[in-house]
N, C-alpha and C positions, 0 to 999 in steps of 0.2 A: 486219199483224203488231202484234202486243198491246207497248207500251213497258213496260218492268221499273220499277219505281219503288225505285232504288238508297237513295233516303234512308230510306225504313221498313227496307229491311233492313242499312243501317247504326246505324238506332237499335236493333235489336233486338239486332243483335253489340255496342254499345256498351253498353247494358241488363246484357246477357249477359256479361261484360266486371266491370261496375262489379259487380254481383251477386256474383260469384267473389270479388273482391276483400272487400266484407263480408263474407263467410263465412269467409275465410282471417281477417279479424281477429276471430271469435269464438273460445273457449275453447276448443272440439275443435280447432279445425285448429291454436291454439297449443302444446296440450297434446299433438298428435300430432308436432308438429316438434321440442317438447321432450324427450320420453321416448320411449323405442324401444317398437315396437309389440307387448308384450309385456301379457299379464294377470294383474296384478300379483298376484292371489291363486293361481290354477292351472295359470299359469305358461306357457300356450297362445302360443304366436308367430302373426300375422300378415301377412298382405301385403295388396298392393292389392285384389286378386281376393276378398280378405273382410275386410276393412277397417270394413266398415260393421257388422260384429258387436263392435267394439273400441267402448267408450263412457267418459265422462268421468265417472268418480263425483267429486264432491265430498265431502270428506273432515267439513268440519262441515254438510255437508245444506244449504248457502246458495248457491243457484244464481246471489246475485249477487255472491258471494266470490269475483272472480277476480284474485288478485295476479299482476302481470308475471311471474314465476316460477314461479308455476304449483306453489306450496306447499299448496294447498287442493284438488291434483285428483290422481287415482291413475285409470289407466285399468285397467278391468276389462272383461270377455266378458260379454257381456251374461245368461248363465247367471249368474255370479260377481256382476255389478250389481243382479240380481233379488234376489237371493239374500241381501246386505248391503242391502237397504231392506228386504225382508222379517223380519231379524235387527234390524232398527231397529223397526221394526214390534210386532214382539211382546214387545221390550223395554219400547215404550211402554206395552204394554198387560199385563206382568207375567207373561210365557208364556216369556221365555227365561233364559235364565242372562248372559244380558248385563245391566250394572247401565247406571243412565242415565249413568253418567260414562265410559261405556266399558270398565270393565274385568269381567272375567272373576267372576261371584259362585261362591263355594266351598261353598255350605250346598248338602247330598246330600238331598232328603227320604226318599228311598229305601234310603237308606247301610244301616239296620239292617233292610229289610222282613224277611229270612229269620229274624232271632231272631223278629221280631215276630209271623213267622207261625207260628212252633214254636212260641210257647209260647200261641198262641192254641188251645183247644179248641173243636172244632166244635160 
């Protein structure tokens, strides 16, 4: 009869153990005990069973901004996550109507295309 060697798989549940524990002090697991599991743009609820579609955006883009409070995170659906780094995205790059300081730009390029096409002759 082959002996069990009790202490490797004690260090593996202790491993396993201390592991769970650093993950509960990173940002997601704060941010999910802080704020109900809801996404904050589209307004999708949550549970355990899909949980792992629920993600922490960071509000100024600095993945090493985590105030104990959790002022700097907004959890979105990972649809909704994509979605506001891709609107970050083409901000940077002058393709959206979002201005770099966040707010909403008001000039229409388009605003007069119908006059401009009526009084254009072919």
């Amino acid at each position: 009869m082959k002996k069990i060697d009790h202490s490797k798989l004690d260090q593996i549940v202790a491993d396993a153990r201390r592991n769970a524990d650093a993950r509960s002090d990173g940002y997601r697991e704060r941010a999910l005990k802080i704020y109900p599991w809801i996404c904050g743009r589209c307004a999708r609820t949550f549970t355990h069973a899909n949980l792992r579609e629920l993600t922490v955006h960071h509000r100024d883009h600095n993945h090493d901004n985590n105030p104990p409070d959790g002022s700097n995170w907004e959890l979105l659906c990972i649809y909704c996550h994509d979605n506001e780094h891709q609107r970050q995205l083409e901000a940077q790059a002058g393709g959206s109507t979002m201005t770099d300081n966040g707010t909403v730009a008001t000039h229409s390029p388009f605003a007069d295309l119908k006059a401009r096409m009526a009084g254009k002759k072919g």
